[in-house]
Every structure is written in C-alpha cells, then in structure tokens.
Predicted model as a PDB file, atoms N, CA, C, CB and O in Angstrom, pLDDT in the B-factor column:
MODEL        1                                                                  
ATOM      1  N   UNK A   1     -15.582 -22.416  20.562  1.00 73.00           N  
ATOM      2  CA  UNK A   1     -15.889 -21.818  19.293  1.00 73.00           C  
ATOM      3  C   UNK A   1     -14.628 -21.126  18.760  1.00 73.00           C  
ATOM      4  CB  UNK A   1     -17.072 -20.824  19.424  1.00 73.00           C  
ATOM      5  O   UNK A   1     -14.188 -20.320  19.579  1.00 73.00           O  
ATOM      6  N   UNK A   2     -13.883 -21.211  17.569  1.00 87.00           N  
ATOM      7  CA  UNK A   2     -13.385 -20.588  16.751  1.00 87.00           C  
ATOM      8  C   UNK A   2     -13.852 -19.375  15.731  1.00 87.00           C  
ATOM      9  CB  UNK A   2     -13.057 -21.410  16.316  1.00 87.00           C  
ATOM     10  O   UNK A   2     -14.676 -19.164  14.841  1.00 87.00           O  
ATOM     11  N   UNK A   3     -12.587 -18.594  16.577  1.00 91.00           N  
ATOM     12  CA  UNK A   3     -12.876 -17.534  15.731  1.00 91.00           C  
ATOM     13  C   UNK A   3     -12.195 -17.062  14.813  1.00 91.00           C  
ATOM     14  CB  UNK A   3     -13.074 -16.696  16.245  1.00 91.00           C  
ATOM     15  O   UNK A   3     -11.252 -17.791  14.504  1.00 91.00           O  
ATOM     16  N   UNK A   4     -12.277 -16.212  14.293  1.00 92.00           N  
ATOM     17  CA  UNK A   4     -11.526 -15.655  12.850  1.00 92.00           C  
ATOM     18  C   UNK A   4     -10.902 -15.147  12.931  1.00 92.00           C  
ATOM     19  CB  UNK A   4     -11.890 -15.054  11.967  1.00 92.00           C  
ATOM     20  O   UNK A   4     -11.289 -14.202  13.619  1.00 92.00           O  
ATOM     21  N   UNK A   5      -9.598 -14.994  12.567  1.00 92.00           N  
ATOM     22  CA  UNK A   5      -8.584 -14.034  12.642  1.00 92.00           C  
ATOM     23  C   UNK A   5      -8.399 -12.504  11.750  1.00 92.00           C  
ATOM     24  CB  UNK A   5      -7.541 -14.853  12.367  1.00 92.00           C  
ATOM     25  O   UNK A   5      -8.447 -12.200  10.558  1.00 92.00           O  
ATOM     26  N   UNK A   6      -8.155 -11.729  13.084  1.00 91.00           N  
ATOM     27  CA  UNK A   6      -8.133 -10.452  12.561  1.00 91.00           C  
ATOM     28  C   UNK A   6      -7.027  -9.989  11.663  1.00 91.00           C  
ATOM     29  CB  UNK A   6      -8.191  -9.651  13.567  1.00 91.00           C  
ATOM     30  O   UNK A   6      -5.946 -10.003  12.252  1.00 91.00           O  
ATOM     31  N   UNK A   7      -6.963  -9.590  10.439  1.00 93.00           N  
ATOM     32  CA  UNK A   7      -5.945  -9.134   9.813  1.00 93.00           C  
ATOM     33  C   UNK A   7      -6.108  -7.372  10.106  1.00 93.00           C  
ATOM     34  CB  UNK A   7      -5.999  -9.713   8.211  1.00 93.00           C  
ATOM     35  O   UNK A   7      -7.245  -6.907  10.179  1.00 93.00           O  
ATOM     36  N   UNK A   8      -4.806  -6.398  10.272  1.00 95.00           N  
ATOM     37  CA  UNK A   8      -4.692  -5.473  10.063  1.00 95.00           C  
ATOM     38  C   UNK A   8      -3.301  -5.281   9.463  1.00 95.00           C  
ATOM     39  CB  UNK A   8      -5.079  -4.922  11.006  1.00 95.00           C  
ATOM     40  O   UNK A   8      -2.370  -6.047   9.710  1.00 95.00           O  
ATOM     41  N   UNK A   9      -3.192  -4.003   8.498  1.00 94.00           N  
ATOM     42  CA  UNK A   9      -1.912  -3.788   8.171  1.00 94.00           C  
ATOM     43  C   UNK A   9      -1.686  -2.319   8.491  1.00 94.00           C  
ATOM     44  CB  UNK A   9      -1.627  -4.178   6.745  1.00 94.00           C  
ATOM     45  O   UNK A   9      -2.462  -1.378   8.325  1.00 94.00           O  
ATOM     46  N   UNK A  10      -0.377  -2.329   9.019  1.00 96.00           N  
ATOM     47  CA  UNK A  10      -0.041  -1.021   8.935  1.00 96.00           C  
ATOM     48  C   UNK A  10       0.760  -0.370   8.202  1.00 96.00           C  
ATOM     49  CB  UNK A  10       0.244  -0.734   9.765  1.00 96.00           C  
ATOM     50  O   UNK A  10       1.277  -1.127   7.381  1.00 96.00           O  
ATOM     51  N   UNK A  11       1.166   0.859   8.095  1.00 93.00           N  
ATOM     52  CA  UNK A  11       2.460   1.112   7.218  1.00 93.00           C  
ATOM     53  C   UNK A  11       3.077   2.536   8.560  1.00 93.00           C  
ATOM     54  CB  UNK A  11       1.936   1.813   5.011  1.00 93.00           C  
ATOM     55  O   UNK A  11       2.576   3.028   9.571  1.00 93.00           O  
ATOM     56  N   UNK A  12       4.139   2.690   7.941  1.00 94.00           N  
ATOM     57  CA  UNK A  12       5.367   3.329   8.744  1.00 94.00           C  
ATOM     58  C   UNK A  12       5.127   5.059   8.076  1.00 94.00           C  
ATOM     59  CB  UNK A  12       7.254   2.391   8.233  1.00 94.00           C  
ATOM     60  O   UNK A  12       5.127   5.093   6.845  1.00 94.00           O  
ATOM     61  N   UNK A  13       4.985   6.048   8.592  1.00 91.00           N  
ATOM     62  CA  UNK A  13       4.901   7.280   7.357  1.00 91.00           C  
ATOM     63  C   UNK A  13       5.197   8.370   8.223  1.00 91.00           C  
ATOM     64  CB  UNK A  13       3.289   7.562   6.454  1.00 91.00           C  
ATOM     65  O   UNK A  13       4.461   8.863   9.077  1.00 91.00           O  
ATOM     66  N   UNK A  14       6.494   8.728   7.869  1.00 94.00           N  
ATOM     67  CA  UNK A  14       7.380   9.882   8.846  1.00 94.00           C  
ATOM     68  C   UNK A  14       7.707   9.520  10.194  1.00 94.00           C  
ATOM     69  CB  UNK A  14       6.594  11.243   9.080  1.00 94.00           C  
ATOM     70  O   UNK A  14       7.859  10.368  11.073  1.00 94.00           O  
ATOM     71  N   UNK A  15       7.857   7.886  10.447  1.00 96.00           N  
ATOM     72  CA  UNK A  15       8.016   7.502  11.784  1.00 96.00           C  
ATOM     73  C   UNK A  15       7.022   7.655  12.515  1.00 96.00           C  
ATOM     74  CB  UNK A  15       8.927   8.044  12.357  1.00 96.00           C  
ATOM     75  O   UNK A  15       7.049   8.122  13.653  1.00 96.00           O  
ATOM     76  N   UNK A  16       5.786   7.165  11.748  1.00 95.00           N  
ATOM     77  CA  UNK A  16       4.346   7.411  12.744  1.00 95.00           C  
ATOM     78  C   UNK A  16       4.313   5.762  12.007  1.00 95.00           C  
ATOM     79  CB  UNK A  16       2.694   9.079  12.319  1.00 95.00           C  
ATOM     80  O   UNK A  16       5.002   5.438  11.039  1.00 95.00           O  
ATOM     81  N   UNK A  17       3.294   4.818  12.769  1.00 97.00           N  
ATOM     82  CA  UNK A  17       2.582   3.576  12.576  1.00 97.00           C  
ATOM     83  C   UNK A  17       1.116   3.819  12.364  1.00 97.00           C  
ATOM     84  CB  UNK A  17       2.788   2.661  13.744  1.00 97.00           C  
ATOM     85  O   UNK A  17       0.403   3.836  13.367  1.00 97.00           O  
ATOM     86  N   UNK A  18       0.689   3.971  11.425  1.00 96.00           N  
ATOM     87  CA  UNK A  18      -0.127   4.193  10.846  1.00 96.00           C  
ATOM     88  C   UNK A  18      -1.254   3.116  10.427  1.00 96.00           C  
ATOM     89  CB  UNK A  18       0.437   4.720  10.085  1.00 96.00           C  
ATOM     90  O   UNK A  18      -1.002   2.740   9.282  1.00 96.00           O  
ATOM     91  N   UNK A  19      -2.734   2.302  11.087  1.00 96.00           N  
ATOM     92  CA  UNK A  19      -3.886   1.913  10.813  1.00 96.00           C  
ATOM     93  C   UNK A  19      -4.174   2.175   8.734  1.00 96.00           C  
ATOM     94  CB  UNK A  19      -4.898   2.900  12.024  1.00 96.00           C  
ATOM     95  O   UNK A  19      -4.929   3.034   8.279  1.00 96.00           O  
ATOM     96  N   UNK A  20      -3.477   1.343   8.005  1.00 95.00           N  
ATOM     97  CA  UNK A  20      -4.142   1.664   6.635  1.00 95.00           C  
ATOM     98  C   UNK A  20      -5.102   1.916   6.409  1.00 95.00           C  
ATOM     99  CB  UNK A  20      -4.160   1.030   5.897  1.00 95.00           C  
ATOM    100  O   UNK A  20      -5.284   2.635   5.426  1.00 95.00           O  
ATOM    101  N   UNK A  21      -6.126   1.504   7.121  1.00 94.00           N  
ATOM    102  CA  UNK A  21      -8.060   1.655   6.715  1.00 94.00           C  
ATOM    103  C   UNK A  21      -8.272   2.728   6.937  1.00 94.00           C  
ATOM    104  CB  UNK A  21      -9.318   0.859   7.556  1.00 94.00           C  
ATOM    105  O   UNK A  21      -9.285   3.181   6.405  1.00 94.00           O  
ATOM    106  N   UNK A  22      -7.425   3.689   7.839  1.00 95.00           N  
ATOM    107  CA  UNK A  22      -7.618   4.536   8.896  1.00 95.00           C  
ATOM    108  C   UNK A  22      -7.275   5.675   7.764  1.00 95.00           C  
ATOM    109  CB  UNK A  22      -6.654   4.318  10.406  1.00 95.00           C  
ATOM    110  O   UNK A  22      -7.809   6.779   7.881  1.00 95.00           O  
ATOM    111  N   UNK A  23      -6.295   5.385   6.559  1.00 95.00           N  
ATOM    112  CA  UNK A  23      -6.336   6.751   5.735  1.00 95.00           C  
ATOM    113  C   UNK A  23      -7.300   6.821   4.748  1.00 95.00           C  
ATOM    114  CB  UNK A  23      -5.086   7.050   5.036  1.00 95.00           C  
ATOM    115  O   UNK A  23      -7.794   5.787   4.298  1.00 95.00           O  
ATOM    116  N   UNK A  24      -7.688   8.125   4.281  1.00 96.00           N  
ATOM    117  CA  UNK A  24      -8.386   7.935   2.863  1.00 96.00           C  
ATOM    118  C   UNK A  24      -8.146   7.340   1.975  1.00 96.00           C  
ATOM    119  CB  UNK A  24      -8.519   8.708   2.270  1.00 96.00           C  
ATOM    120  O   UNK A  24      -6.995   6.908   1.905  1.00 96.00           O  
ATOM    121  N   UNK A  25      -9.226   6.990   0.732  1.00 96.00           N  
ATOM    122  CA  UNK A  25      -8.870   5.895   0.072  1.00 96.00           C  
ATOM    123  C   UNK A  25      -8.088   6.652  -1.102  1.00 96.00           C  
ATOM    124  CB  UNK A  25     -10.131   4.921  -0.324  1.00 96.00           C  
ATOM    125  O   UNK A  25      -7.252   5.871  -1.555  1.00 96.00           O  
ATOM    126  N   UNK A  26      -8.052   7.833  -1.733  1.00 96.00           N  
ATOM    127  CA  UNK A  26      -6.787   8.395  -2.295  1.00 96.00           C  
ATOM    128  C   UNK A  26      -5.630   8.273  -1.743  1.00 96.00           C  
ATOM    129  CB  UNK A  26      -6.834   9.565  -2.444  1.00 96.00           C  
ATOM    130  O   UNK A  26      -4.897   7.787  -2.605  1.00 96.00           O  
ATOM    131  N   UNK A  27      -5.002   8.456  -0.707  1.00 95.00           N  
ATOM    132  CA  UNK A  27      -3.892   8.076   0.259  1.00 95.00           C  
ATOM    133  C   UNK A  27      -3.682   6.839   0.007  1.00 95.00           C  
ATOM    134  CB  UNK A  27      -4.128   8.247   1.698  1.00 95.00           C  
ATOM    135  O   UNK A  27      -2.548   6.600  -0.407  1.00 95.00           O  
ATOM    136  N   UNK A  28      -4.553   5.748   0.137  1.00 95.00           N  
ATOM    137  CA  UNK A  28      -4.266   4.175   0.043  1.00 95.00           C  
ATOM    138  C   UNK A  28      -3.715   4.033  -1.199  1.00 95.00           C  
ATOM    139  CB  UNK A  28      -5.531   3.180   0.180  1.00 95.00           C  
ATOM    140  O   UNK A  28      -2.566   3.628  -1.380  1.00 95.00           O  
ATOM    141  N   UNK A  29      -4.831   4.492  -2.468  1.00 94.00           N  
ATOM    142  CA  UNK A  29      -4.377   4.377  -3.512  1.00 94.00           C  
ATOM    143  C   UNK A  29      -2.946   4.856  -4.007  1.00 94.00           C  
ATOM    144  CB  UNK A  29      -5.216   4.792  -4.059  1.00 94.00           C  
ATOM    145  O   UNK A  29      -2.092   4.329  -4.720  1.00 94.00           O  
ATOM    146  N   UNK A  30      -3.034   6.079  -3.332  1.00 94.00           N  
ATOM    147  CA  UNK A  30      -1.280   6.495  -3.800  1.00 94.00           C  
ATOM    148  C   UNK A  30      -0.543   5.514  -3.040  1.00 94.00           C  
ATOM    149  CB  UNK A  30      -0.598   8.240  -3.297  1.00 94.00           C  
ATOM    150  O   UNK A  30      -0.280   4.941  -4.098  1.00 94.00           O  
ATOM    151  N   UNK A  31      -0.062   4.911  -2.320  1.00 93.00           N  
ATOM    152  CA  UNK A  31       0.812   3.610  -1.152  1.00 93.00           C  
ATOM    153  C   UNK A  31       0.633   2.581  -2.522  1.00 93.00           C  
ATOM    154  CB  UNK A  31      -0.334   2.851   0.911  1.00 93.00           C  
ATOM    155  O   UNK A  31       1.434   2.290  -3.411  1.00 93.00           O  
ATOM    156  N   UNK A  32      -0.337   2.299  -2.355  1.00 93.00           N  
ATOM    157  CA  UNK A  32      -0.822   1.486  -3.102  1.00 93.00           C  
ATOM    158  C   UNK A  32       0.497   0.924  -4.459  1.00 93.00           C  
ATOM    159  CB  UNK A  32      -2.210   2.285  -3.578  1.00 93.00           C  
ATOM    160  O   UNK A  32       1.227  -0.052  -4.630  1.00 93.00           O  
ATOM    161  N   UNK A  33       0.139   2.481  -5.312  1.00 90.00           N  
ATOM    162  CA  UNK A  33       0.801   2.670  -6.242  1.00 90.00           C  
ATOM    163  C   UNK A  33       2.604   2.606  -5.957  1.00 90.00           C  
ATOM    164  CB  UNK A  33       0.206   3.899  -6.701  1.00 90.00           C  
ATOM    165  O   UNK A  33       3.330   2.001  -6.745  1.00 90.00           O  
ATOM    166  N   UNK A  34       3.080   3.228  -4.887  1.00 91.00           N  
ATOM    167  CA  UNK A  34       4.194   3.464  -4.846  1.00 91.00           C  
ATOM    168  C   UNK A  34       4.789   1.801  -4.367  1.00 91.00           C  
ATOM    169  CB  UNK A  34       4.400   4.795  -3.919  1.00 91.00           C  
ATOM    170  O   UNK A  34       5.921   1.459  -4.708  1.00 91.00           O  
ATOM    171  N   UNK A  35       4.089   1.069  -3.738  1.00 91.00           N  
ATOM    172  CA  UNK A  35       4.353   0.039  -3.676  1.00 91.00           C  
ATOM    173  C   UNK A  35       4.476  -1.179  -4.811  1.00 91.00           C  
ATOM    174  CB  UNK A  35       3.710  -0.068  -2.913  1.00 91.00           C  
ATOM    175  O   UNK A  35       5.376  -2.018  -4.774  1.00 91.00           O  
ATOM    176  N   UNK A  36       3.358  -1.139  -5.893  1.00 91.00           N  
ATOM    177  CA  UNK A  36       3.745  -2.100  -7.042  1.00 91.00           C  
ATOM    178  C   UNK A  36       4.565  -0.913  -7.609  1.00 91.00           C  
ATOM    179  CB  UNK A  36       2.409  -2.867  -8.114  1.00 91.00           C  
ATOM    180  O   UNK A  36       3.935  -0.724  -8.650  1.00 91.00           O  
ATOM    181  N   UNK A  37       5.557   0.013  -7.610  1.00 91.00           N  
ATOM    182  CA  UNK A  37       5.946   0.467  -8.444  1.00 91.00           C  
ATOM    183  C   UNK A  37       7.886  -0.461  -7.929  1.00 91.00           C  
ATOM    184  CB  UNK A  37       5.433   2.286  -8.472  1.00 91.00           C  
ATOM    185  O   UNK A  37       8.714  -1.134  -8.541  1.00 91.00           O  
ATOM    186  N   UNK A  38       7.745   0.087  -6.524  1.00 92.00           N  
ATOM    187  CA  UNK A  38       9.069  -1.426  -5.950  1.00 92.00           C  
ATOM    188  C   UNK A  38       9.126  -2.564  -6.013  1.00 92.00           C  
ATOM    189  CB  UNK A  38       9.352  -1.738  -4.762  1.00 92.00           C  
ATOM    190  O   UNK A  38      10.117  -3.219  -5.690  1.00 92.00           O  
ATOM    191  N   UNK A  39       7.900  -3.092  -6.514  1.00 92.00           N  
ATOM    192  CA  UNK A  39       7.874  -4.511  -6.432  1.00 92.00           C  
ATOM    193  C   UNK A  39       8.426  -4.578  -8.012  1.00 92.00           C  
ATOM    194  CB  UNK A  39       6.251  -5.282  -5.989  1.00 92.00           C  
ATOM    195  O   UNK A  39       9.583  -4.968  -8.167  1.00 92.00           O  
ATOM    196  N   UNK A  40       7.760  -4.267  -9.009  1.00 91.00           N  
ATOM    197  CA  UNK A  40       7.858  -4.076 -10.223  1.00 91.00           C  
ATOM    198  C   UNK A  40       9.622  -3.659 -10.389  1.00 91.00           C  
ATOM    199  CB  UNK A  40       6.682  -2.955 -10.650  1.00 91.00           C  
ATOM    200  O   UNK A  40      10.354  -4.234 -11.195  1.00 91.00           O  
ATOM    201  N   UNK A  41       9.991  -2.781  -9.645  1.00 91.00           N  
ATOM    202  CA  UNK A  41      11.455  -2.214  -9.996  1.00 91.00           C  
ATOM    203  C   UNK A  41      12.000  -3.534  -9.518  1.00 91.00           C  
ATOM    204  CB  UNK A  41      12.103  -0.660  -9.148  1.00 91.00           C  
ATOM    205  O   UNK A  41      12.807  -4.240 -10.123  1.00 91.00           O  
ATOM    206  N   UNK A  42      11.605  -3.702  -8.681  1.00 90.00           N  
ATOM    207  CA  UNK A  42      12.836  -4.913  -8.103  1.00 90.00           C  
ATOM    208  C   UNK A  42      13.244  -6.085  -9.062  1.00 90.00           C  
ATOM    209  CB  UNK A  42      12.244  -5.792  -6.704  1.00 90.00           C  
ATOM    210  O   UNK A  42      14.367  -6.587  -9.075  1.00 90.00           O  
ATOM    211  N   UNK A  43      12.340  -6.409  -9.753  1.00 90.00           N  
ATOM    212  CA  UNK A  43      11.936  -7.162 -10.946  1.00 90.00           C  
ATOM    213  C   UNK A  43      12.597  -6.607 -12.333  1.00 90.00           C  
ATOM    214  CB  UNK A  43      10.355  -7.105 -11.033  1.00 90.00           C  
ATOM    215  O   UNK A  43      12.365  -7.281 -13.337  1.00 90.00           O  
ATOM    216  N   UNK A  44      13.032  -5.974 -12.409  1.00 91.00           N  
ATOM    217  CA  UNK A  44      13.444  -4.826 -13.980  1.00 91.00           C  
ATOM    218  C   UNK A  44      12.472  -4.272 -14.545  1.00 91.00           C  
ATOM    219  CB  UNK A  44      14.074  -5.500 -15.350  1.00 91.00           C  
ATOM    220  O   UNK A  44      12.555  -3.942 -15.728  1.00 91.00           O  
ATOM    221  N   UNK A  45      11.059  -4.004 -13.617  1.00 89.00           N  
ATOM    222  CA  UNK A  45      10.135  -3.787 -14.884  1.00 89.00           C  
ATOM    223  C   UNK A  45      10.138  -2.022 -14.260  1.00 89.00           C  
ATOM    224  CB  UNK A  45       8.226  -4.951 -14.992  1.00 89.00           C  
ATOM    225  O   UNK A  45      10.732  -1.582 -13.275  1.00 89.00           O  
ATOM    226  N   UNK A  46       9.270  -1.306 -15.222  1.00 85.00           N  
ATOM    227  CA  UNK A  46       9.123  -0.123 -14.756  1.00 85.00           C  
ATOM    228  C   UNK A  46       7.823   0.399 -15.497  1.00 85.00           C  
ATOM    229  CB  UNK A  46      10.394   0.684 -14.943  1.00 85.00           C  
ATOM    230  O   UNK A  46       7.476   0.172 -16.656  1.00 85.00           O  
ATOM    231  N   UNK A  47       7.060   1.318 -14.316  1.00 82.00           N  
ATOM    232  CA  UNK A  47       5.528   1.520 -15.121  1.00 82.00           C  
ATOM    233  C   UNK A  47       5.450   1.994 -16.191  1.00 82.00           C  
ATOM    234  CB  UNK A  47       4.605   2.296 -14.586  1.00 82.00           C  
ATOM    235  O   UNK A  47       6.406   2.707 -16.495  1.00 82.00           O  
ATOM    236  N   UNK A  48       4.411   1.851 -17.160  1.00 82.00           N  
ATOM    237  CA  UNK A  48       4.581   3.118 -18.231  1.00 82.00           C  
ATOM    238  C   UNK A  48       3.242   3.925 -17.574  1.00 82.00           C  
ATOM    239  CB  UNK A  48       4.412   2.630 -20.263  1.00 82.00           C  
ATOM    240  O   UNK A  48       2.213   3.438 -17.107  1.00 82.00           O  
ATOM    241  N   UNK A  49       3.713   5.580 -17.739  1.00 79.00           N  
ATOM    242  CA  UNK A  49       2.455   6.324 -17.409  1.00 79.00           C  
ATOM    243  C   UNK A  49       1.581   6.336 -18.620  1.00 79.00           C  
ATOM    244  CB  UNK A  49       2.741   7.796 -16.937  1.00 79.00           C  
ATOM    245  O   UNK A  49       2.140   6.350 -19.717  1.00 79.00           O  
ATOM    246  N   UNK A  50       0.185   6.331 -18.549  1.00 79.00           N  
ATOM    247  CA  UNK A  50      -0.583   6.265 -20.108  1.00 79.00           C  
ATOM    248  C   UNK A  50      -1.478   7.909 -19.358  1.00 79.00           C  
ATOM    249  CB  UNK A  50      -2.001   4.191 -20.628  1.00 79.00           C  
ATOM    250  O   UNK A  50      -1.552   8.342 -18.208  1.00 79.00           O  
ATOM    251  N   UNK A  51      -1.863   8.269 -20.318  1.00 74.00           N  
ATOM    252  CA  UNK A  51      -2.719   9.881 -19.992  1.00 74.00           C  
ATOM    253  C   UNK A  51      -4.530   9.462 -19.914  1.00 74.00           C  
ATOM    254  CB  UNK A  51      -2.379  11.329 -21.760  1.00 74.00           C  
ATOM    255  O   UNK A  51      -5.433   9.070 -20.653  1.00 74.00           O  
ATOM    256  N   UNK A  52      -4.394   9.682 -19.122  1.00 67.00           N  
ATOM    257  CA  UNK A  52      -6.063   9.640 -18.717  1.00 67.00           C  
ATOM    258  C   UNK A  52      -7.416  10.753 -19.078  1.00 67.00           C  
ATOM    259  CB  UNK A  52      -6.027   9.686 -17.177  1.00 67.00           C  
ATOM    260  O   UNK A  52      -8.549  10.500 -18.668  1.00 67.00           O  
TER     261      UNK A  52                                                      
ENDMDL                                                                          
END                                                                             
C-alpha cells in the first residue's frame, strides 16, 4: 500500500528551526507577508500599503 507523503515546512527564526503550523496563525501571516514582500522585491515590484 502507498502512502502519502508528508509535507512539513519549517522556517529558521533567531537560529531556532521552527514547525510553521506550530506558530499562531498571526505569526504565519506576518512570515507570510514578509516573504511575498522578497519575492516581489526581487522582481522590482514593491507593496503598496492601502489603510484598512
């Protein structure tokens, strides 16, 4: 029987390895954010903040 493969991701944060699921989902969301914000820079683009 085949089974499914487990995905986990981690991230790196003050030299700790860190379980992502494992933080709150505000925490994720901020990573989250800071991450399309490098992907986006790397690219020339840059966010615009809009007011909520």
């Amino acid at each position: 029987m085949n089974k499914m493969p487990v995905i986990e991701n981690y991230i790196e944060i003050n030299g700790k390895t860190i379980l992502i699921d494992s933080l709150p989902k505000e925490k994720r969301e901020e990573i989250a954010e800071v991450l399309q914000d490098k992907f986006m820079e790397s690219m020339g683009y840059q966010r615009i903040k809009t007011l909520k």
